[in-house]
N, C-alpha and C positions, 0 to 999 in steps of 0.2 A: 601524233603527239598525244601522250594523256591525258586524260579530262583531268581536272582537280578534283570534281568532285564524285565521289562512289559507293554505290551503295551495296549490299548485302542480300543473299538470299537466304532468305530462311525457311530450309525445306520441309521442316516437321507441321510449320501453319499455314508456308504455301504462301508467304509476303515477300517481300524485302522491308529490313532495316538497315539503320543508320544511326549509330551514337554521335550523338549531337551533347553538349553540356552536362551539368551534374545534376542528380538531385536527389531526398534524401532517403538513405535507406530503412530496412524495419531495425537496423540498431541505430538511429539517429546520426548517422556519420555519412556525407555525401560519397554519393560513387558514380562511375558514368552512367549516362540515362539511353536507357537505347528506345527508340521509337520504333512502331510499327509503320509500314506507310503503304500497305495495300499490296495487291496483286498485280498491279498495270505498271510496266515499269517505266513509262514517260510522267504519269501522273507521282508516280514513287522520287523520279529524280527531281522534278518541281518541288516538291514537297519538302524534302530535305534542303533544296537550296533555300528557301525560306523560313527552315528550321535553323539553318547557322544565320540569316539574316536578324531571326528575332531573339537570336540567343547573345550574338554581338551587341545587341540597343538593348537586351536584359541586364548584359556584362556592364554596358554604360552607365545605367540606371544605378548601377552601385550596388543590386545583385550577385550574388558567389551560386546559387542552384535556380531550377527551376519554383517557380510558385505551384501549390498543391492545387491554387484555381486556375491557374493554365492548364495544367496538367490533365482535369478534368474534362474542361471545357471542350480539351483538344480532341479526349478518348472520346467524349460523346459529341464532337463532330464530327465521327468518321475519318478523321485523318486531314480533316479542314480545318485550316488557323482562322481560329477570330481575334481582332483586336492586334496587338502589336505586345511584345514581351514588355516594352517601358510603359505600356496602358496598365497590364494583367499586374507590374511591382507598384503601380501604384493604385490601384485598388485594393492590393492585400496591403500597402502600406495606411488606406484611407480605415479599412476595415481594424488593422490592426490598433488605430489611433481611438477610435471608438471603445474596443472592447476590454471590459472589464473584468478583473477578477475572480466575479459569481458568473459573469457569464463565460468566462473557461472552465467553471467549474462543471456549471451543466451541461454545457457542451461533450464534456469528460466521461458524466455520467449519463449521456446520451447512450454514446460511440458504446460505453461497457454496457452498459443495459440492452443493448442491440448484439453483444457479446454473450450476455447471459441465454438471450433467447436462443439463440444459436445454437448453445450448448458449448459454447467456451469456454466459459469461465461458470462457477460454481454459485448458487445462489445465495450460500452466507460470503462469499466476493463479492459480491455487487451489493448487499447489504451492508455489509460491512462498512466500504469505502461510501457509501452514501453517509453512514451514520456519521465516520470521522468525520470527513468531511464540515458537515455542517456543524459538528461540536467544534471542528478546528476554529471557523471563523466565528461562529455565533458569539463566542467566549473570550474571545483577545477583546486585551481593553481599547480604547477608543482611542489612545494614543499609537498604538501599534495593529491598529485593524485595517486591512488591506481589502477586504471584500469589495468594495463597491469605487476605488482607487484602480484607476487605468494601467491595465496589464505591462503596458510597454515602460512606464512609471519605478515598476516594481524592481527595484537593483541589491546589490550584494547587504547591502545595511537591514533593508527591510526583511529578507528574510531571516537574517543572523537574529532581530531584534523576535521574530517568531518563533525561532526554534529555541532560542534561549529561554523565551519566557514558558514554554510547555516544559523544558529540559526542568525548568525552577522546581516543579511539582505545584500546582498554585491548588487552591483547597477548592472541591469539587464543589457542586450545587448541592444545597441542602436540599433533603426530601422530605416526604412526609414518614411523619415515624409512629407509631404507636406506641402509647402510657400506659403503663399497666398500672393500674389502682389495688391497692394493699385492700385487703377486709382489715387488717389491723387486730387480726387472730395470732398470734403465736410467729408473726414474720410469714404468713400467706401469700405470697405473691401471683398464683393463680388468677390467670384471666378471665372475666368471665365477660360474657359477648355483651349485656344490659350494663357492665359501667366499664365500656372499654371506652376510649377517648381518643380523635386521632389529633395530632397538636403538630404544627409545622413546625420542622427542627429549623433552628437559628442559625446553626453550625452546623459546617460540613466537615469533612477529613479531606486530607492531600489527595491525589491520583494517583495511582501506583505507576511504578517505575514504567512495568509492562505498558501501560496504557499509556503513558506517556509516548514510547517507544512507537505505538502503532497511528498514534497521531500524527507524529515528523514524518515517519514513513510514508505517510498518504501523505503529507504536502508535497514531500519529493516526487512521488512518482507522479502527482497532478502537474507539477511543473517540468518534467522531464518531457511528460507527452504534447505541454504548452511548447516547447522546444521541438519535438521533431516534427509537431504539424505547425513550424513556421511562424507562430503564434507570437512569441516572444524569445530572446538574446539570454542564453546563458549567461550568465559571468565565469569567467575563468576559474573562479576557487568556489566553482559551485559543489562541488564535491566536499570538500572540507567542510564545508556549513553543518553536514551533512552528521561529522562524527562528533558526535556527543558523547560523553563522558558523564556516568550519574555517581552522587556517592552510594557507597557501599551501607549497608546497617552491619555493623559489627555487633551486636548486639549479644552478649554470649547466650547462647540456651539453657535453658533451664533444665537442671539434671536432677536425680533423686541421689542422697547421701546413703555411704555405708550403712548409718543407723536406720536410717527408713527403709531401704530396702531388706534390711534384716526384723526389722517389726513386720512390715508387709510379707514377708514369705514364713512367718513365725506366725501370722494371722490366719494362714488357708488352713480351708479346715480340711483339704482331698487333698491326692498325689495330684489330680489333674489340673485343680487350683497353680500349684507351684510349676506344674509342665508349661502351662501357659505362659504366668512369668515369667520362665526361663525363656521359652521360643520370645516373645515379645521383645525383652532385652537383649539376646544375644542374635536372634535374627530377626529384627524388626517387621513383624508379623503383628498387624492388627487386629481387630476382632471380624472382618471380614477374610484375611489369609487365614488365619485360625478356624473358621468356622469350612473353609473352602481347602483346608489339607487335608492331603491323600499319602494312604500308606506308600504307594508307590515312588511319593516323593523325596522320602526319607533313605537316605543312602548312608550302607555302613553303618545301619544299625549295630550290629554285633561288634564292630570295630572299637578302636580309642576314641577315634574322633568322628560321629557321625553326621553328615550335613543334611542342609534341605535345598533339592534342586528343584527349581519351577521355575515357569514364565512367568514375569510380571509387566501387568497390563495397566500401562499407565495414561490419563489422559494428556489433552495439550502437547 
């Protein structure tokens, strides 16, 4: 007669396994969890019959994957169960009830700072997401501040009410700014270091759209990683929260009229004067590509229409 139960050899490590339950992958979506269970295959088939024992009273407990603290517990007991799967969901359920907001965060910036050393991840990445981070929460006002508010707390309202408010552009922190003191000669306004003055600006300006942009983005991906280590429950339209929509600045640009440009090019006193203009105007050539053209670049000179070929090395 068959046994029910069977397991696997797995020749490349020289074990048997056995998929037993789910749990979750590095794209955050469960899949089957296969176990290692040793070399000895009477102690391998014990093993697994108590892997579907603890993964049924897991499934009880109202459990869908394994816990990332079983998980471990179980790698660094050799392949020995402690504790019972409906113990291990509720310790991650007692653990989960406790923790907070700031402490998912540092948790976050644990795991990537242990990334950074590595050589994983790049060192303005882990600076970076430190800094948003705490301008994220430091700056939300007191009615919408979530930092120190219990992780499993946090639902679909509370984050819509945080992305909306950075989406708003709310006016930065004022900094310190320097006065420049007039001599009161002829409209001097020349610094000089004996009457400069530093004076705390009152007013700040909005946040730019950019910055805005890289703020949401760090709360996402801090709550995405709260999600695949088990931490906390998505909501279903967690995605959507997510696309923000900024207005536009229509703003027209400011252009030079026929008559100005014909005083201006009626002003130079050289041909070279007026070559410049032209390239400046007609191929947007600053005084940095102007200073850094090359014969070479110039194509069709002798032609009707001559152009100018180059790479351009743009930041950001």
């Amino acid at each position: 007669m068959k046994s029910q139960l069977s397991i696997s050899r797995h020749k490349a490590s020289g074990q048997y396994v056995r998929y037993v339950g789910y749990a979750y992958g590095k794209d955050g979506k469960p899949k089957p969890k296969c176990f290692y269970l040793g070399d000895n295959q009477n102690d391998a088939m014990a093993t697994a019959a108590r892997l579907i024992v603890e993964w049924k009273s897991l499934r009880a407990s109202g459990a869908s994957t394994w816990s990332t603290t079983y998980l471990d517990r179980f790698k660094s007991s050799g392949g020995g169960l402690v504790g019972t799967g409906a113990d291990c969901h509720n310790e991650q359920s007692n653990n989960a009830n406790t923790t907070t907001v700031g402490d998912a965060m540092t948790a976050y910036l644990a795991e990537l700072k242990q990334r950074y050393e590595a050589g994983q991840v790049s060192a303005s990445t882990y600076r970076g997401h430190t800094w948003r981070l705490r301008v994220l929460f430091e700056r939300l006002p007191s009615d919408i501040a979530i930092n120190d508010r219990q992780l499993k707390s946090i639902g679909e309202a509370d984050l819509n009410s945080v992305i909306l408010w950075w989406a708003s552009l709310p006016m930065g922190r004022p900094g310190n700014q320097t006065k420049a003191i007039t001599t009161g000669k002829g409209g001097n306004h020349r610094l000089r270091k004996n009457k400069t003055t530093k004076v705390l600006s009152t007013q700040g300006k909005r946040i730019g759209v950019c910055y805005a942009k890289h703020l949401i983005a760090a709360l996402r991906m801090l709550f995405v990683w709260c999600y695949e280590t088990e931490r906390w429950d998505m909501p279903r339209r967690f995605n959507r929260l997510f696309k923000v929509k900024f207005k536009r600045n229509d703003k027209d640009a400011e252009r030079f009229t026929n008559d100005e440009l014909t005083a201006l090019y009626a002003a130079c006193r050289t041909d070279r004067h007026r070559l410049w203009i032209l390239l400046g105007l007609n191929c947007g050539l600053d005084r940095t590509g102007l200073a850094t053209l090359e014969w070479s670049m110039i194509k069709g000179i002798d032609g009707d229409c001559p152009t100018v070929e180059r790479l351009r090395h743009k930041t950001g």
